[in-house]
C-alpha angles and dihedrals in degrees: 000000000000106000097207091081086067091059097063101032129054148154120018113020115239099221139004113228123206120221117199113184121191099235096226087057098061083042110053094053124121085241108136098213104047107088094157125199125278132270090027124224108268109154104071143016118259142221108254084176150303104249130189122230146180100196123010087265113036106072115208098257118234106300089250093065099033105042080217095169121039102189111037132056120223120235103249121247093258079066092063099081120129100262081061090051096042110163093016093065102088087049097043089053089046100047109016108041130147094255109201080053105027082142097062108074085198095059093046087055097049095049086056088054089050095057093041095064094030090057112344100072092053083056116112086254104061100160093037103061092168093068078060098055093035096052091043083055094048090073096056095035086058103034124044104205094193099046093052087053092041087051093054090050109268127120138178087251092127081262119147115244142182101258091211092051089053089049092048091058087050090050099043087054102045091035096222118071125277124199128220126227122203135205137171133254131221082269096054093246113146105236140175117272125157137014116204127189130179135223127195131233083277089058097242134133107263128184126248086215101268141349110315134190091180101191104010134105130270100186098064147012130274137223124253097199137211126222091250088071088076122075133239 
């Protein structure tokens, strides 16, 4: 993380993005150290994190190196186990797994724990993590990212599609602006790869001003891939 963006922002976030990854996407990347579990998750988008943010660009850096709340002290990692999260737990499996490792219930745990102290603990509930992950897993328990692509016409088939028209069915649904993230595969094809969304301190949808693709191309289409794009 670049630490420039600590010098110019302190203290509350602004805003907490939320951040939605298509699991064969992360998994089909040359990267050396990603072997995901098999079969991949294929059947719904899931939570890479809730993030806290003061711009959309300059992320809140981890509570430790920020101060970002004066008066209250966040619970420590070793706090964020599933008799803490209770209720929340099947939904938080199902939606926010660790997905290169969605099969081992300890490294599930332990991603919670990661994003917890990476972005939860800067969140306006710092001794109540379970007001952070609930309100992450609001987004995807209300809106059903692949479905809404699936419903405009575009599914994860390996099929080439218009990124901004992929963003436009997003928006239309959710009625504020998403934006698209894209990524490579093993075969260099630009594919899609995250949706984020934002919300605002009073925990609502807000719009990033119109339809964004962020870093994907304009000048031609990306892929929506399948699992079977990803080797064994």
């Amino acid at each position: 993380m670049d630490t420039k963006v600590y010098k110019t922002n302190k203290g509350p976030y602004k805003f907490l993005k939320i951040v939605m990854v298509w699991p064969p996407s992360f998994c089909n990347t040359d990267a050396e150290d990603i072997d995901c579990d098999k079969p991949l998750i294929d059947d719904r988008f899931t939570i890479h994190g809730g993030w806290t943010m003061y711009t959309a660009t300059k992320w809140v850096a981890p509570y430790n190196k920020t101060g970002c709340h004066t008066t209250e002290i966040p619970l420590p990692a070793e706090a964020i186990t599933r008799e803490l999260l209770g209720e929340l737990v099947p939904d938080m499996i199902h939606l926010w797994p660790d997905v290169e490792f969605y099969l081992n219930e300890t490294k599930t745990d332990d991603f919670w724990k990661y994003q917890w102290v990476k972005h939860g603990m800067c969140f306006k509930h710092p001794t109540n993590p379970k007001i952070y992950f609930q309100t992450t897993i609001n987004i995807p328990k209300t809106y059903n990212f692949l479905q809404i692509l699936k419903q405009g016409g575009y599914n994860p088939d390996n099929g080439f599609y218009n990124a901004t028209k992929m963003a436009t069915i997003v928006n239309d649904a959710l009625g504020v602006d998403a934006e698209l993230r894209c990524n490579k595969n093993t075969l260099g094809n630009v594919q899609l790869h995250e949706i984020w969304v934002r919300l605002n301190r009073t925990d609502v949808l807000i719009p990033i001003g119109r339809a964004s693709i962020g870093n994907c191309p304009t000048d031609k289409l990306i892929q929506f891939p399948s699992a079977t794009l990803v080797s064994d």
